[in-house]
OpenMM code with the backbone's topology and positions (N, CA, C; nanometers):
from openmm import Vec3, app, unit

residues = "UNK UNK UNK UNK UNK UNK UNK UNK UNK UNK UNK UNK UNK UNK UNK UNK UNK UNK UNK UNK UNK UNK UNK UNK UNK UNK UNK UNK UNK UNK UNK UNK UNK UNK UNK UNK UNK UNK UNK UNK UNK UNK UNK UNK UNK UNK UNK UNK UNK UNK UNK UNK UNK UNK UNK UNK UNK UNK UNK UNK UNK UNK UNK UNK UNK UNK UNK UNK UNK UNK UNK UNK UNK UNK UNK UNK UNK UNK UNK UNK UNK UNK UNK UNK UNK UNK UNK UNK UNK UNK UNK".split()
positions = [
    Vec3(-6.3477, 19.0207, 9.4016),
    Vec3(-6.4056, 19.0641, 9.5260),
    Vec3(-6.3514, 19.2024, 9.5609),
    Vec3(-6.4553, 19.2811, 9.5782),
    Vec3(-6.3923, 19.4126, 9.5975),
    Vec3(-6.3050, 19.4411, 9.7394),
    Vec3(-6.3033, 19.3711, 9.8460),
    Vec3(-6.1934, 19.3741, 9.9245),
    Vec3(-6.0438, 19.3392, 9.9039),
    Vec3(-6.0361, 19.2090, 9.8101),
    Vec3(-5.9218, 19.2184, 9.7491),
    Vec3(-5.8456, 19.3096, 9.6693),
    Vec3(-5.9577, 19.3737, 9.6019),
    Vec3(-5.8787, 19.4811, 9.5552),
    Vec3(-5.8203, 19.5872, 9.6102),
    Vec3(-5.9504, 19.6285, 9.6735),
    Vec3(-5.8643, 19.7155, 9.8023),
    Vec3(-5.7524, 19.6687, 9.8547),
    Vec3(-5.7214, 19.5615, 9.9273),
    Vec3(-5.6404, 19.5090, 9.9992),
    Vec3(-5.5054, 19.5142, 9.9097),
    Vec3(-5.5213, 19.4942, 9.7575),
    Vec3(-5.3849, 19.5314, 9.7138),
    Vec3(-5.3262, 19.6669, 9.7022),
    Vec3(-5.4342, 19.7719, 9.6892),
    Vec3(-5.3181, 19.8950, 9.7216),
    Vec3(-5.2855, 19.9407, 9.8918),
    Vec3(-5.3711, 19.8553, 10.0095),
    Vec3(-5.3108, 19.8796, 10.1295),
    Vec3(-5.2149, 19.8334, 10.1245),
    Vec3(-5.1827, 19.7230, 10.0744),
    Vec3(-5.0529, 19.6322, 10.0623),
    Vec3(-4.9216, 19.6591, 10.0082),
    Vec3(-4.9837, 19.6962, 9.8781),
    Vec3(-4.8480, 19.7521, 9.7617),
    Vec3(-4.8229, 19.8728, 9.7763),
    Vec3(-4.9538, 19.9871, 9.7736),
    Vec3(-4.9200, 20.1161, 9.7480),
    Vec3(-4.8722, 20.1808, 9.8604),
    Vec3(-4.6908, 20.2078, 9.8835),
    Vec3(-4.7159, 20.3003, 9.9837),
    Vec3(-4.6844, 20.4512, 9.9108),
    Vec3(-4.6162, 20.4847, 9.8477),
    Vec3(-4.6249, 20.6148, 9.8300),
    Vec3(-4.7054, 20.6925, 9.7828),
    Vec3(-4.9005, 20.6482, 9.7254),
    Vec3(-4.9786, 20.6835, 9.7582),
    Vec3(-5.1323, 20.6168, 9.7683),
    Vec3(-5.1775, 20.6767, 9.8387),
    Vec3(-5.3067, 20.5464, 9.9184),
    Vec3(-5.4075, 20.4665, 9.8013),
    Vec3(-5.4207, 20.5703, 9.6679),
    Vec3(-5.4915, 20.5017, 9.5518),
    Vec3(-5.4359, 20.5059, 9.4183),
    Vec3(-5.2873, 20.4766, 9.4218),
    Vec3(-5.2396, 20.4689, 9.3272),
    Vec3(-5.0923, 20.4055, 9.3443),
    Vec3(-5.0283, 20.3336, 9.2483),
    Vec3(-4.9385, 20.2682, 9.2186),
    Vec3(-4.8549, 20.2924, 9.1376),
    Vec3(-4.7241, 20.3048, 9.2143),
    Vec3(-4.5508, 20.3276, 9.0996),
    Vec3(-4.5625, 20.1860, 9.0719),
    Vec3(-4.4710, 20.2175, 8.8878),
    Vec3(-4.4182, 20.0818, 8.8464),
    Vec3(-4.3062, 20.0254, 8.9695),
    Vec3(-4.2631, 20.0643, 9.0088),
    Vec3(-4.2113, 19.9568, 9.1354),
    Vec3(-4.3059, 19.8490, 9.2027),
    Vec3(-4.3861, 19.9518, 9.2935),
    Vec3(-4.4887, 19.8863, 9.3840),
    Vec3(-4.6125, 19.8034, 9.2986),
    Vec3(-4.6333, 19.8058, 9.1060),
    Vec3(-4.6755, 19.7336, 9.1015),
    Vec3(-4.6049, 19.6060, 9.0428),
    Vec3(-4.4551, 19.5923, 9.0418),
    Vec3(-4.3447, 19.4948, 9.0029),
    Vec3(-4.3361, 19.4071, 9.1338),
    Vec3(-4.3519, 19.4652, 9.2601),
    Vec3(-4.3729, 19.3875, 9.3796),
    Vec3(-4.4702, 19.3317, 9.3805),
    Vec3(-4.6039, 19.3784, 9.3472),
    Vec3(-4.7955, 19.3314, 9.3370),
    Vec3(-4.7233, 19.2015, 9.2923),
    Vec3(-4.6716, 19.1676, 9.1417),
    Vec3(-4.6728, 19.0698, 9.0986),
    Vec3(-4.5869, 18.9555, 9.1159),
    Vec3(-4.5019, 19.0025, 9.1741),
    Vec3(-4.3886, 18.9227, 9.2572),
    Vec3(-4.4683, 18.8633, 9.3567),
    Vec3(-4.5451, 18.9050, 9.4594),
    Vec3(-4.5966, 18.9053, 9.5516),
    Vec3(-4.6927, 18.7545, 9.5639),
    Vec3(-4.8209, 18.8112, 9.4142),
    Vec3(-4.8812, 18.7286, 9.3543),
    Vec3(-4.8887, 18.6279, 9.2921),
    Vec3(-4.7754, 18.5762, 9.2694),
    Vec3(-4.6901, 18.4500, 9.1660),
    Vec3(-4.7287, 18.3548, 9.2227),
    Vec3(-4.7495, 18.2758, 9.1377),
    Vec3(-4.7298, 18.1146, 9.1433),
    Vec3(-4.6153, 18.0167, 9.1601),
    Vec3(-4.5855, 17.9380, 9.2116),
    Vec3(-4.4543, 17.8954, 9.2640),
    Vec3(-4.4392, 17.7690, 9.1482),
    Vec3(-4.3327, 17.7871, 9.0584),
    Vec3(-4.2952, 17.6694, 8.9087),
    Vec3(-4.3898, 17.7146, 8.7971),
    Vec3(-4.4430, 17.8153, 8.8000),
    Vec3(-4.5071, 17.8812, 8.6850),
    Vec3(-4.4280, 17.9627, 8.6343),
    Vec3(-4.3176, 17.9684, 8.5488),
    Vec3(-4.2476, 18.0371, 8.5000),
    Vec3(-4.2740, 18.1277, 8.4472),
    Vec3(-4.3575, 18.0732, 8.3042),
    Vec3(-4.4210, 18.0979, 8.1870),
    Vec3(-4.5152, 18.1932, 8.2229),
    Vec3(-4.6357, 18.2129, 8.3655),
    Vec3(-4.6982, 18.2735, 8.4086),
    Vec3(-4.6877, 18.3910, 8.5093),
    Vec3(-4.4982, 18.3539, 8.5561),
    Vec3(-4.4567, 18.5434, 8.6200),
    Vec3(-4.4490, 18.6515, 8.4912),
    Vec3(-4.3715, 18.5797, 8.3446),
    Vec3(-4.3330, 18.6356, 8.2677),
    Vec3(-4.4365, 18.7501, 8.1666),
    Vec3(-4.5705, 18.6268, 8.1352),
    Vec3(-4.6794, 18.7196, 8.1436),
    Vec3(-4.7729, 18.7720, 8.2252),
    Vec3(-4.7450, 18.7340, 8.3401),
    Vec3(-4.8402, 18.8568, 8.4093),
    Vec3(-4.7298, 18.9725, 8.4235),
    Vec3(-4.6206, 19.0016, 8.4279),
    Vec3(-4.5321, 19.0720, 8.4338),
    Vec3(-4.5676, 19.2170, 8.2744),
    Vec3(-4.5915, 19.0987, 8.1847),
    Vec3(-4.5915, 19.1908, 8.0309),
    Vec3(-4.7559, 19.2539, 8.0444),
    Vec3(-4.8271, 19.1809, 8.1355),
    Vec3(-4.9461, 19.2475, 8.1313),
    Vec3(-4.9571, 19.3052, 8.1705),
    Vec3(-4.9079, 19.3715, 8.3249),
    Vec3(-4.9562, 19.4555, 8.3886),
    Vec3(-4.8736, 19.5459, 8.3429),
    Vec3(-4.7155, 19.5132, 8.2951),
    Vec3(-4.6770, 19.6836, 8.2710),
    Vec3(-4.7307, 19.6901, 8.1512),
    Vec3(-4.8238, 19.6595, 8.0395),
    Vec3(-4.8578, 19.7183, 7.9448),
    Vec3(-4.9632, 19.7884, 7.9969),
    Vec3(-5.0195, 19.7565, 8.1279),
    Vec3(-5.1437, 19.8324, 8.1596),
    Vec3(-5.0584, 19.9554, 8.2015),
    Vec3(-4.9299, 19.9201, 8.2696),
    Vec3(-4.8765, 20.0389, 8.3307),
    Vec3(-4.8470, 20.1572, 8.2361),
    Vec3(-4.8321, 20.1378, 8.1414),
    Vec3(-4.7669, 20.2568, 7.9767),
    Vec3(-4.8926, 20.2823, 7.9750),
    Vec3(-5.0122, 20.2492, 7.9392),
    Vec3(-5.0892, 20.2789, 7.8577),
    Vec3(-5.1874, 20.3903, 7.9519),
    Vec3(-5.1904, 20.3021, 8.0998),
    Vec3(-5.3189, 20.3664, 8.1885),
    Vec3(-5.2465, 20.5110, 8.2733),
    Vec3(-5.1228, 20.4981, 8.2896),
    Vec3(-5.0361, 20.5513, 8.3940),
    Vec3(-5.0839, 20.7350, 8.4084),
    Vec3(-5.0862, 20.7882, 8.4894),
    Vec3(-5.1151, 20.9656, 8.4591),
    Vec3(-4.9941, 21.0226, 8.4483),
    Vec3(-4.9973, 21.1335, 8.4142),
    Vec3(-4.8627, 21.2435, 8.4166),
    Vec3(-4.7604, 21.2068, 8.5113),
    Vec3(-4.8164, 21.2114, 8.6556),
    Vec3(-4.7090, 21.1567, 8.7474),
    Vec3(-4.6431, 21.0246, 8.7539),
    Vec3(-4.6594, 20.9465, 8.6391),
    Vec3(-4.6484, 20.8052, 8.6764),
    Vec3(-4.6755, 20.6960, 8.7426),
    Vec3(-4.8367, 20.7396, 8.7643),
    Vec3(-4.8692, 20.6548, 8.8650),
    Vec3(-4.9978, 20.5720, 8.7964),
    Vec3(-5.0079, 20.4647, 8.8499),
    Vec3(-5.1474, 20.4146, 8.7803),
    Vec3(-5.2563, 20.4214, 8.9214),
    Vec3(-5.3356, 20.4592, 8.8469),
    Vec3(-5.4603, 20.4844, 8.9474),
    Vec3(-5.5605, 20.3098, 8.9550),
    Vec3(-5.5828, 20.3653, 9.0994),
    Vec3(-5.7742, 20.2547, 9.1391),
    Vec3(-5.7943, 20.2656, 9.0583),
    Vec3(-5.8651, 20.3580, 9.0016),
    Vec3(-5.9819, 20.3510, 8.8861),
    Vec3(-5.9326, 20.3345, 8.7331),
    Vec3(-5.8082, 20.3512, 8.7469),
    Vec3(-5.7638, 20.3013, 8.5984),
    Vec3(-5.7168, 20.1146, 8.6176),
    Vec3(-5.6802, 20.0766, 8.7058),
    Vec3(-5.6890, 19.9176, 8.7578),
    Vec3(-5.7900, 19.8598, 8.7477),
    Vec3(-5.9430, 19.9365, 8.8311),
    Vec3(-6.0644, 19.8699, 8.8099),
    Vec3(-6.0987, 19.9007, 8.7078),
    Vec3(-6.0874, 19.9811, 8.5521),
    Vec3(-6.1385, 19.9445, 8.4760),
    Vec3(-6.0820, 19.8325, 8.4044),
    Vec3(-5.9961, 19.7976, 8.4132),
    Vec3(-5.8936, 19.6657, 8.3535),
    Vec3(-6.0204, 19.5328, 8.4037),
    Vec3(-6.0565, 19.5412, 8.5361),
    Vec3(-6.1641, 19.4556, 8.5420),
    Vec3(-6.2379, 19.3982, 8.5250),
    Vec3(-6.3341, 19.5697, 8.5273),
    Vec3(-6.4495, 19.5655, 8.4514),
    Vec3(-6.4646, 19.5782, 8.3143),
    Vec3(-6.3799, 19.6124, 8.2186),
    Vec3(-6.3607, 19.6289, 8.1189),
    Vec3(-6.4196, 19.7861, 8.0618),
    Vec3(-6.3826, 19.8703, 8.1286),
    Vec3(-6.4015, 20.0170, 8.1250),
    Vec3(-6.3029, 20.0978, 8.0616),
    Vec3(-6.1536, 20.0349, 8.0814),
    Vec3(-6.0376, 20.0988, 8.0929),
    Vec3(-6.0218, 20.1716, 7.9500),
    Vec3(-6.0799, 20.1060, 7.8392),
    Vec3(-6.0057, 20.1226, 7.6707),
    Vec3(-6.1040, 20.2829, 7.6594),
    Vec3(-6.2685, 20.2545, 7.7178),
    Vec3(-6.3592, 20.3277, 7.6717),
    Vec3(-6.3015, 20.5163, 7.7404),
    Vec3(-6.2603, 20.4094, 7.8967),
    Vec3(-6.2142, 20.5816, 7.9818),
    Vec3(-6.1035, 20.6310, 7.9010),
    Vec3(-6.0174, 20.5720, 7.8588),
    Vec3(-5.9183, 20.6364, 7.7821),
    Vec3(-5.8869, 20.6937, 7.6426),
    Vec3(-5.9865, 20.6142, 7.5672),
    Vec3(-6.0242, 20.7109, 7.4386),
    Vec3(-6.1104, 20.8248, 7.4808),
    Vec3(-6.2146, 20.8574, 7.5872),
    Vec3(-6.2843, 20.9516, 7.6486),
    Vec3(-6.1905, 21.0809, 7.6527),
    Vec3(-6.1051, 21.0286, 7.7482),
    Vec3(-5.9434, 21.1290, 7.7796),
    Vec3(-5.9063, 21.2149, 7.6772),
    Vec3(-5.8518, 21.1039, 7.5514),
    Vec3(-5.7748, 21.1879, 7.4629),
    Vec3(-5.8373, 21.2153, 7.3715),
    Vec3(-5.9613, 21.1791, 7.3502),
    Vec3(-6.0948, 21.2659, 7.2557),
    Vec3(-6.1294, 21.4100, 7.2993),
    Vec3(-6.1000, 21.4133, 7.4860),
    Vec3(-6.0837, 21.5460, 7.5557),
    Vec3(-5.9611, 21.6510, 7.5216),
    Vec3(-5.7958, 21.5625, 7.4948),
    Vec3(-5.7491, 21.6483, 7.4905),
    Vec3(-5.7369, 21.6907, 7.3485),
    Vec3(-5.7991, 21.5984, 7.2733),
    Vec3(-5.7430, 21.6592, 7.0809),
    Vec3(-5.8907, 21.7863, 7.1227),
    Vec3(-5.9923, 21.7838, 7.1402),
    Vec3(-6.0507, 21.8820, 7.1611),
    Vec3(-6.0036, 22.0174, 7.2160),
    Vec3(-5.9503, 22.0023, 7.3595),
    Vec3(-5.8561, 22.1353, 7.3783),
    Vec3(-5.7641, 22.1875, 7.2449),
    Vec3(-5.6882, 22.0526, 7.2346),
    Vec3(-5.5851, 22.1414, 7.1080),
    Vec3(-5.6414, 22.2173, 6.9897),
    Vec3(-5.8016, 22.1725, 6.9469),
    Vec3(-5.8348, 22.2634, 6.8035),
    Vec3(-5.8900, 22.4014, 6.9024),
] * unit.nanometer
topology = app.Topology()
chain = topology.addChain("A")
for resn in residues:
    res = topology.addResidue(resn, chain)
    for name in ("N", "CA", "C"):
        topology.addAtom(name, app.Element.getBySymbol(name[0]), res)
């Protein structure tokens, strides 16, 4: 539901309004847990920071739109897009 989503960076993100430090998204999932699901803090924990390495920008932040493509399943396509952009600059 797209209010929920919103509602998690009013929630988590404060140091900026559409985007998320690995802190504030280590709280998201703390936040979000299941209570005697062990097994299920541990991987949602490995999931989201693998989203966090992979999606994150220069500043370290992971963006809305790099979150909603995790969703929708956009995220792999926007990011080979990216660095198909930057091997282009480099030749």
């Amino acid at each position: 539901m797209p209010v929920n989503f919103e509602n998690m960076f009013s929630k988590y993100g404060g140091t900026a309004q559409d985007k998320l430090t690995l802190r504030e998204l280590w709280n998201m999932t703390e936040g979000n847990r299941v209570a005697l699901d062990i097994f299920g803090w541990i991987l949602n924990k490995v999931e989201w920071g693998a989203v966090y390495i992979v999606a994150k920008d220069e500043e370290g932040y992971l963006s809305k739109e790099a979150m909603r493509g995790v969703f929708d399943g956009s995220l792999f396509h926007n990011l080979a897009n990216k660095n198909e952009s930057k091997k282009n600059k480099m030749l």
